[in-house]
C-alpha positions as CSV (number, residue, x, y, z in Angstrom):
1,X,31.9,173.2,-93.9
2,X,28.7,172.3,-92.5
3,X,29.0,170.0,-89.9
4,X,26.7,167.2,-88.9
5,X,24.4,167.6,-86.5
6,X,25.6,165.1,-83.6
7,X,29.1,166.8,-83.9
8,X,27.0,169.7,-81.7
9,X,25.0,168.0,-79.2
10,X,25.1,166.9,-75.7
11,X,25.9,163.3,-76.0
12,X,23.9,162.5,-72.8
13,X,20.7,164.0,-71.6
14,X,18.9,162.7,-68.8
15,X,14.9,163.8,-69.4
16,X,13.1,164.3,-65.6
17,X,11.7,160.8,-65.8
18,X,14.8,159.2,-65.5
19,X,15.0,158.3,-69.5
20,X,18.4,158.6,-70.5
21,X,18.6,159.6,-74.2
22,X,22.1,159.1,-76.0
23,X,23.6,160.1,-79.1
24,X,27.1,158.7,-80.9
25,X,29.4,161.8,-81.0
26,X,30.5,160.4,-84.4
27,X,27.7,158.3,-85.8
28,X,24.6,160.0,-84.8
29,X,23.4,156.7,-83.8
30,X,20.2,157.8,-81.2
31,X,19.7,155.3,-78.1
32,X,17.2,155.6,-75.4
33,X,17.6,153.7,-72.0
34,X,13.8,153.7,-70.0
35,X,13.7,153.8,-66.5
36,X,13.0,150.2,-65.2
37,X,14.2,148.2,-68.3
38,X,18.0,147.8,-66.7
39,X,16.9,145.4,-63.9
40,X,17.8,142.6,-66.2
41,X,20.6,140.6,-65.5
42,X,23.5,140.9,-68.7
43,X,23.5,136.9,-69.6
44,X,21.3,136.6,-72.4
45,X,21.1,132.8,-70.5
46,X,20.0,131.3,-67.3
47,X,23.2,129.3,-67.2
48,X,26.8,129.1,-68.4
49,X,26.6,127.1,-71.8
50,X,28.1,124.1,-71.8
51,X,29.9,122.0,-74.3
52,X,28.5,118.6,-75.8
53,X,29.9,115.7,-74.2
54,X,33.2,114.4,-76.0
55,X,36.9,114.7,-75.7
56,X,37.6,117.9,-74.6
57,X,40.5,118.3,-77.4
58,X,38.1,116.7,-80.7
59,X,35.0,118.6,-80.0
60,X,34.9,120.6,-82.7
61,X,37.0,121.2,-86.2
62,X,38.5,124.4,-84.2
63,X,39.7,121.6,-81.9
64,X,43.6,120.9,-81.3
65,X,43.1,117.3,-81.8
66,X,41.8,118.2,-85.3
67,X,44.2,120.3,-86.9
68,X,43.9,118.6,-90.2
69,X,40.2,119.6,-90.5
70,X,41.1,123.6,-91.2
71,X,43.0,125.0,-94.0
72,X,46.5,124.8,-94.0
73,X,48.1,126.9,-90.6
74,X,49.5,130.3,-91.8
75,X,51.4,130.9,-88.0
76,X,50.8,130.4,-84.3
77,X,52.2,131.9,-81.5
78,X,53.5,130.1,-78.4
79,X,53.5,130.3,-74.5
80,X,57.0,132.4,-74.6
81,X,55.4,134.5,-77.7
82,X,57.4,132.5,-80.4
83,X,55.4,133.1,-83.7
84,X,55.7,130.1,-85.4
85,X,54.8,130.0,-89.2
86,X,53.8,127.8,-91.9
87,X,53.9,124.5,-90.1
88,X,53.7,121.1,-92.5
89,X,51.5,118.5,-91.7
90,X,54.3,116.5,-90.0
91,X,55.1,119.5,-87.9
92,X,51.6,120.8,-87.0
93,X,52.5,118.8,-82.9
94,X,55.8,119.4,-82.8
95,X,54.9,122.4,-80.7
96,X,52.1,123.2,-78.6
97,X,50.5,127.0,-79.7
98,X,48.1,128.6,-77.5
99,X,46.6,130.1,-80.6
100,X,46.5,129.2,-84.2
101,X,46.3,131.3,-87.5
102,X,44.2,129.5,-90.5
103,X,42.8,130.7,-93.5
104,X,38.5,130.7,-93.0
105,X,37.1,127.8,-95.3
106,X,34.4,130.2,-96.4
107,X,35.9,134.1,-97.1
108,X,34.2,137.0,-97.1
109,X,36.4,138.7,-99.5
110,X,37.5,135.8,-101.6
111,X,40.8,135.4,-102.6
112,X,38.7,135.4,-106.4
113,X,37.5,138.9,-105.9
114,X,41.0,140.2,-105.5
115,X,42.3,138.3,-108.1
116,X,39.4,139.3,-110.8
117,X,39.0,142.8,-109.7
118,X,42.7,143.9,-109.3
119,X,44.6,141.6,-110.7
120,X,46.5,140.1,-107.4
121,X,48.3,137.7,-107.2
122,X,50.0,135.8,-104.0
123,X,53.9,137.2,-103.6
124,X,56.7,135.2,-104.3
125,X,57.2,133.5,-100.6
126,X,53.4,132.6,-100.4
127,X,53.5,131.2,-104.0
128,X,56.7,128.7,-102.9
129,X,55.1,127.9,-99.7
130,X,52.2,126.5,-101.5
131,X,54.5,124.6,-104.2
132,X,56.1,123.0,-100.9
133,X,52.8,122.0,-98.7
134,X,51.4,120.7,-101.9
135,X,54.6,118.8,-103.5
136,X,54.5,116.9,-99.5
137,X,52.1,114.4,-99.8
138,X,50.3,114.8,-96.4
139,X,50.2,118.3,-97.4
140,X,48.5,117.3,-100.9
141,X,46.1,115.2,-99.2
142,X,45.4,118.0,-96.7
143,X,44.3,120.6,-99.1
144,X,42.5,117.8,-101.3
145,X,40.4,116.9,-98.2
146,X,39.5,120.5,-97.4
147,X,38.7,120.9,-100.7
148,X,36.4,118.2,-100.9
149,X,35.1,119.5,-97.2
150,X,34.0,123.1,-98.6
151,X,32.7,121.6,-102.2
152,X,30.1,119.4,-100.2
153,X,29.3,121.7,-97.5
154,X,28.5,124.6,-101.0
155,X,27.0,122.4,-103.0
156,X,30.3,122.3,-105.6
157,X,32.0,120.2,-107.7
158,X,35.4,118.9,-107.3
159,X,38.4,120.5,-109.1
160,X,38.5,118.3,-112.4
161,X,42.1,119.1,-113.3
162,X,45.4,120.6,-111.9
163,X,45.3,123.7,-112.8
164,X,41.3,123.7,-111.1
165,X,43.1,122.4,-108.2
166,X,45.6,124.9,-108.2
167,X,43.4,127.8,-108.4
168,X,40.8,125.9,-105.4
169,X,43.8,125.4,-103.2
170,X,45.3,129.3,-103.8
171,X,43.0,131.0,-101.3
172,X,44.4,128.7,-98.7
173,X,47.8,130.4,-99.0
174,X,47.3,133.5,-100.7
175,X,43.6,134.5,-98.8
176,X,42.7,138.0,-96.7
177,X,40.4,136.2,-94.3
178,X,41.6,134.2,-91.5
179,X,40.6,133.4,-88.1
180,X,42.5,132.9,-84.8
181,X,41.8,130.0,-82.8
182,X,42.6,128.8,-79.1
183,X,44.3,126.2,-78.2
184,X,41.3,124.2,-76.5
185,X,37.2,124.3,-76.2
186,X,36.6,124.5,-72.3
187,X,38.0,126.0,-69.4
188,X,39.8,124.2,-66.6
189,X,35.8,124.5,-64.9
190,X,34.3,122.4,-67.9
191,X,32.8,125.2,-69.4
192,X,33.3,127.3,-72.6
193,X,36.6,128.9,-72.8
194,X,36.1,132.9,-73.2
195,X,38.6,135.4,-73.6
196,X,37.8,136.5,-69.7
197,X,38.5,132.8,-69.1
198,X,42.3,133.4,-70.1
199,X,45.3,134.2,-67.9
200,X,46.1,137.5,-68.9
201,X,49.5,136.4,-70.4
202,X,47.2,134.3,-72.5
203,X,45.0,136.8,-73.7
204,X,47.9,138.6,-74.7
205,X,49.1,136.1,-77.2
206,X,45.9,136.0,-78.8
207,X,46.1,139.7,-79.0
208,X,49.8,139.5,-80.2
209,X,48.8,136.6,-83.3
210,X,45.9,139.2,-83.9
211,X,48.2,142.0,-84.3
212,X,50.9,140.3,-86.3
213,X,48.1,138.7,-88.6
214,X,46.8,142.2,-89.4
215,X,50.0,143.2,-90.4
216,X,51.0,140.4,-92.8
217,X,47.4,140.8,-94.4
218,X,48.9,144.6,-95.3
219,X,51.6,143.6,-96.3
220,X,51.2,141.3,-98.8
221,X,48.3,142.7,-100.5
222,X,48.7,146.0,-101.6
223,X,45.2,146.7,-102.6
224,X,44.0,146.2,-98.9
225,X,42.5,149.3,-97.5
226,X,41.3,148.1,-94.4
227,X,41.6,145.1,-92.4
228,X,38.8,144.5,-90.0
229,X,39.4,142.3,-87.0
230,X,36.6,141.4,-84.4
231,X,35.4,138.7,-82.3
232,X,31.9,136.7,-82.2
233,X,31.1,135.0,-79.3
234,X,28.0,132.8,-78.9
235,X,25.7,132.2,-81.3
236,X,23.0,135.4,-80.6
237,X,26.3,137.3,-81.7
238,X,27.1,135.8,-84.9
239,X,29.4,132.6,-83.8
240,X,29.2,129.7,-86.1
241,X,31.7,127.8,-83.8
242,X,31.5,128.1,-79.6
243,X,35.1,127.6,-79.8
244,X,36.9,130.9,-79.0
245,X,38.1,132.7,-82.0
246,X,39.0,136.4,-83.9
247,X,38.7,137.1,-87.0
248,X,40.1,138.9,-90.0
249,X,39.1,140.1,-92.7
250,X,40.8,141.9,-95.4
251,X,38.9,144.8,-97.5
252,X,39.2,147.2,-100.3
253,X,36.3,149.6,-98.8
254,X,36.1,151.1,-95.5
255,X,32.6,152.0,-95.9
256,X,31.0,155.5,-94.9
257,X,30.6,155.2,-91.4
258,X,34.5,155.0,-91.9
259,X,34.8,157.7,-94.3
260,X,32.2,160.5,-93.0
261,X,34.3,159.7,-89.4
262,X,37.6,160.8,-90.7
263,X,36.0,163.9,-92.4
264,X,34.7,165.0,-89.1
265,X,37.9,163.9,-87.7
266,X,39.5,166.5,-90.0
267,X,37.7,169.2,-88.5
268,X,38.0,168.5,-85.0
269,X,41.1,166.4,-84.9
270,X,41.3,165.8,-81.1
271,X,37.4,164.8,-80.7
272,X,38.7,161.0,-79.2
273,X,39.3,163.0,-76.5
274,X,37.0,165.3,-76.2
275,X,33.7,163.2,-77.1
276,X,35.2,160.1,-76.4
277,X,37.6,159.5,-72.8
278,X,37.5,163.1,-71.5
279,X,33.6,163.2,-71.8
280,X,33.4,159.3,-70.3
281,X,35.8,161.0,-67.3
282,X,33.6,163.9,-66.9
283,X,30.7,161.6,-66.8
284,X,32.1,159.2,-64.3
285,X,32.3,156.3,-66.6
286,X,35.3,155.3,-66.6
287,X,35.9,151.6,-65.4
288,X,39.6,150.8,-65.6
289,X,42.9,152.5,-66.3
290,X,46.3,151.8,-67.0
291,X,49.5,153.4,-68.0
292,X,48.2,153.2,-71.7
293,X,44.8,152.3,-72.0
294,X,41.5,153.5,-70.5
295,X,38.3,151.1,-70.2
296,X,34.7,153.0,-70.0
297,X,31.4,152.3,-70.4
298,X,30.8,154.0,-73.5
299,X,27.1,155.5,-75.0
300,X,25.3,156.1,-78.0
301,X,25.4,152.5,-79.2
302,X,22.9,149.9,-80.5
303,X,24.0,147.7,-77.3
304,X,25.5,148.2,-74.1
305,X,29.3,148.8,-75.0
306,X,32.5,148.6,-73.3
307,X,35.3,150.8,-75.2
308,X,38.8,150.5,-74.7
309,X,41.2,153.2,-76.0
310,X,45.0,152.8,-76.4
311,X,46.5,156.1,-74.8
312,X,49.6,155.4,-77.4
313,X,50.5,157.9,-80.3
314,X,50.3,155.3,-82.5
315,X,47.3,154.4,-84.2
316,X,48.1,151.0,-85.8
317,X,48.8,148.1,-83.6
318,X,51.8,146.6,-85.4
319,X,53.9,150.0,-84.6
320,X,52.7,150.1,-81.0
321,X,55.6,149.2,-78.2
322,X,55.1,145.8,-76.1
323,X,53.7,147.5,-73.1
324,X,51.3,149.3,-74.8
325,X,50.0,146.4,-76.7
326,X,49.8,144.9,-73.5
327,X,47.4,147.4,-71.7
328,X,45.2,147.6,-74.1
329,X,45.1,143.4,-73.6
330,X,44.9,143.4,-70.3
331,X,42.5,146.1,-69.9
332,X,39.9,144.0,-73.1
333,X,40.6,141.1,-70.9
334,X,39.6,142.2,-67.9
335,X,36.2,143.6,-69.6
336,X,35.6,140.2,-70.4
337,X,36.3,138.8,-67.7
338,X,34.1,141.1,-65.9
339,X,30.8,140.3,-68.2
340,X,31.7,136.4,-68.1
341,X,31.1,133.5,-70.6
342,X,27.5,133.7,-70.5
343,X,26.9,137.1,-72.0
344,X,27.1,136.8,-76.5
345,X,29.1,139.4,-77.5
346,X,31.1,141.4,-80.5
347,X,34.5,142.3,-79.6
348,X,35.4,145.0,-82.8
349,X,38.8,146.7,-83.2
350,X,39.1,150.2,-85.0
351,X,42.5,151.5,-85.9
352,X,43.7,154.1,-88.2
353,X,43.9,152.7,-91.8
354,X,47.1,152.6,-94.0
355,X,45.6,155.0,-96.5
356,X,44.4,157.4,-94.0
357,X,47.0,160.4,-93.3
358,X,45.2,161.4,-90.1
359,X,45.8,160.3,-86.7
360,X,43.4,158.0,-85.4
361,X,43.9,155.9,-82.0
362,X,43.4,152.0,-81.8
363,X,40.7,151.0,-80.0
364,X,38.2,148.0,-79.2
365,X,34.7,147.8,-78.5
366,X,33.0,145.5,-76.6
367,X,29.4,145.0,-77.6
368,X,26.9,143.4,-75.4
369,X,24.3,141.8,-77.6
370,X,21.5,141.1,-74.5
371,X,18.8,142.7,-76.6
372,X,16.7,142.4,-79.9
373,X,15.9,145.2,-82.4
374,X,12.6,145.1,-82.9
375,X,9.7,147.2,-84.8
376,X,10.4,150.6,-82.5
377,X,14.1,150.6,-83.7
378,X,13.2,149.7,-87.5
379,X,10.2,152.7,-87.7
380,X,12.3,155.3,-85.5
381,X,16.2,154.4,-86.0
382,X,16.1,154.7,-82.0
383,X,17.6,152.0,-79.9
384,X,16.4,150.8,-76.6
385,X,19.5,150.0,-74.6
386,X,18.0,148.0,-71.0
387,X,20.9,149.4,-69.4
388,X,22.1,152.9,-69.1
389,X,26.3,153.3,-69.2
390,X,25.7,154.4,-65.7
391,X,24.2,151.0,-64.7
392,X,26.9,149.1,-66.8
393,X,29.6,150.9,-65.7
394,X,28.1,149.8,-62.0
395,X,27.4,145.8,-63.6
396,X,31.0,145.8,-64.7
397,X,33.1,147.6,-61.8
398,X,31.6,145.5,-59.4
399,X,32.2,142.2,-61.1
400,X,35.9,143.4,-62.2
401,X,36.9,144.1,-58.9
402,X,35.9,140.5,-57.5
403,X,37.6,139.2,-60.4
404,X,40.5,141.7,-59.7
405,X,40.6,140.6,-55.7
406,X,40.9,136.9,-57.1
407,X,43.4,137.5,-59.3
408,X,42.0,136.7,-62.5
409,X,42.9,140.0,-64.3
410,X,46.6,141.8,-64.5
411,X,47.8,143.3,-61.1
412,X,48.7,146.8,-62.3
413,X,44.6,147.7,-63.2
414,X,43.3,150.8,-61.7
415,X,39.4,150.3,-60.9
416,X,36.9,152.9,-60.6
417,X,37.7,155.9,-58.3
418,X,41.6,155.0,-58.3
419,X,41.2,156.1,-62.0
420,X,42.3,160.1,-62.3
421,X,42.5,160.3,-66.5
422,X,44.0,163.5,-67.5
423,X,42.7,165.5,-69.6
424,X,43.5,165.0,-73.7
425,X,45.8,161.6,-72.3
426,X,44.7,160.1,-75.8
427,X,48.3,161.1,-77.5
428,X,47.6,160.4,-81.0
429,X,47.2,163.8,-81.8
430,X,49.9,165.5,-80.7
């Protein structure tokens, strides 16, 4: 087999000038950091943004004093990790969730496309839950007004019978794309709540709905190759909404980048190690450790990325034990919490797929989107990075361990030279 190119070059080669030129050990992606260029503070703003004036629990639809302006809740989870699920109307403040699980009013996969493409249809369970929310008349007049909400806001017209109703109101039960919201807008300082804004134990819960999410979304649609969950946060990174929230998003496709990675993975089945964590620890770029996660600053990407890789056998998030969930959630805290609210991000989780037979380790990168691709990236496919992973391992070590000596990130972190990864500690491939 002929294998590609970057699968046989130094990932990292600093030229005598001081330009640092980078490629992706798995997608060839090229990046170039210029001497002088990473002076530039991270925030992509002079100031934390800061929410329109209003009440702080009715600022937006996300909002918990509007629960009845998203889609009927599919779960939440609770301070003491109670997953709650398929809360009526009546019921929706009869607990208090930290996060919530809805379906998204517009899908990216539409409950449609599986229907006309592979004949789905919702299980048995899903199908009687909606019977139920729709026979309670709040619930009826729940869907009817979010179904009047997304006809105006597409241009649409209004179901004209029941059975048009039926079928409008299905991908509100039976959907593959659904987003996970916090329980409030701002943080206890008045400004945006971000995931580094969280206690720990908080970020874990949204970690923990995330995880048991993806899960369901496998399991009741067969055809589902992939599920893709990430994060947006501010609008330079793709956030329609301020308020804090993950998505996702069900597929049938896990696209080439996805495919060509497994077939090199097939050839060199421990590379996350070797091109991944043990080159970072060679480098000196790893940031954080934990019993089973590592945090580095990672290279050959588009923007300055933070990667965190579970240690676990385990590839798929669902199967993983408690504690090892909970490094990899304290350790993707602690990144944010390091960059702070003002720098738009992409927070995007990889994990090995149910149709793939060969090992893969979860992981989540953090993507730092503090620069704009412009003319020299579209005529080269080169990306400028302002920062090299040196400089943002230095930006974020710095920041984490003030955050660390206040408290704001789990106890049990190791930062910078208190890290000693072994060699090959990724274990999925043993």
């Amino acid at each position: 087999m002929n294998l590609p190119l970057f699968s046989r070059v130094e990932p990292i080669q600093t030229m005598a000038d001081g330009t640092i030129k980078q490629v992706n050990p798995f997608s060839g992606t090229e990046v170039w950091t210029v001497p002088g260029r990473g002076n530039r503070p991270l925030a992509t703003t002079n100031d934390t943004p800061q929410p329109t004036e209003a009440e702080d629990d009715k600022r937006c639809a996300f909002c918990a004093g509007r629960k009845l302006e998203t889609p009927p809740e599919k779960a939440r989870i609770l301070a003491d990790g109670t997953i709650v699920r398929h809360a009526m109307p009546a019921e929706l403040d009869a607990t208090t969730p930290l996060f919530r699980r809805v379906p998204n009013l517009f899908e990216i996969v539409s409950y449609d496309y599986w229907r006309a493409n592979y004949g789905y249809r919702m299980d048995t369970a899903t199908a009687a839950h909606q019977e139920a929310y729709l026979a309670n008349p709040e619930g009826r007049r729940h869907v009817e007004a979010i179904i009047a909400a997304k006809a105006k806001a597409s241009g649409q017209d209004l179901p004209a019978g029941q059975e048009e109703f039926q079928a409008a109101a299905a991908p509100f039960f039976g959907g593959g794309h659904d987003v996970i919201i916090a329980d409030r807008h701002v943080d206890s300082e008045g400004g945006l709540l971000s995931s580094g804004r969280l206690t720990p134990d908080e970020h874990l819960r949204m970690i923990q709905l995330c995880i048991d999410s993806m899960r369901d979304l496998y399991e009741h649609n067969r055809y589902v190759s992939y599920v893709a969950a990430f994060q947006n946060w501010l609008a330079p990174a793709g956030a329609s909404f301020e308020h804090l929230h993950k998505q996702l998003v069900a597929i049938d496709d896990r696209g080439m980048a996805s495919q060509r990675e497994v077939q090199l993975l097939r050839s060199h089945p421990n590379m996350y190690n070797e091109w991944a964590v043990g080159y970072a620890a060679k480098h000196n770029l790893v940031i954080a450790e934990n019993q089973h996660a590592v945090l580095f600053a990672g290279f050959g990407h588009r923007y300055p990325t933070l990667e965190v890789f579970s240690k676990s056998a385990i590839g798929r998030p669902w199967r993983q034990t408690a504690e090892e969930v909970r490094a990899v959630s304290d350790l993707v805290h602690a990144a944010h919490a390091a960059v702070g609210p003002a720098v738009a991000c992409n927070e995007e989780w990889h994990h090995q797929p149910v149709d793939v037979a060969v090992p893969q380790p979860w992981r989540i990168l953090i993507k730092l989107r503090i620069s704009t691709l412009a003319g020299f990236e579209g005529g080269t496919k080169i990306y400028i990075n302002t920062i090299s992973p040196w400089g943002l391992k230095d930006k974020v070590l710095d920041a984490l361990a003030t955050a660390h000596g206040k408290g704001r990130v789990a106890p049990d972190i190791r930062l910078g030279d208190e890290c000693h990864t072994e060699h090959n500690c990724l274990r999925y491939s043993l």
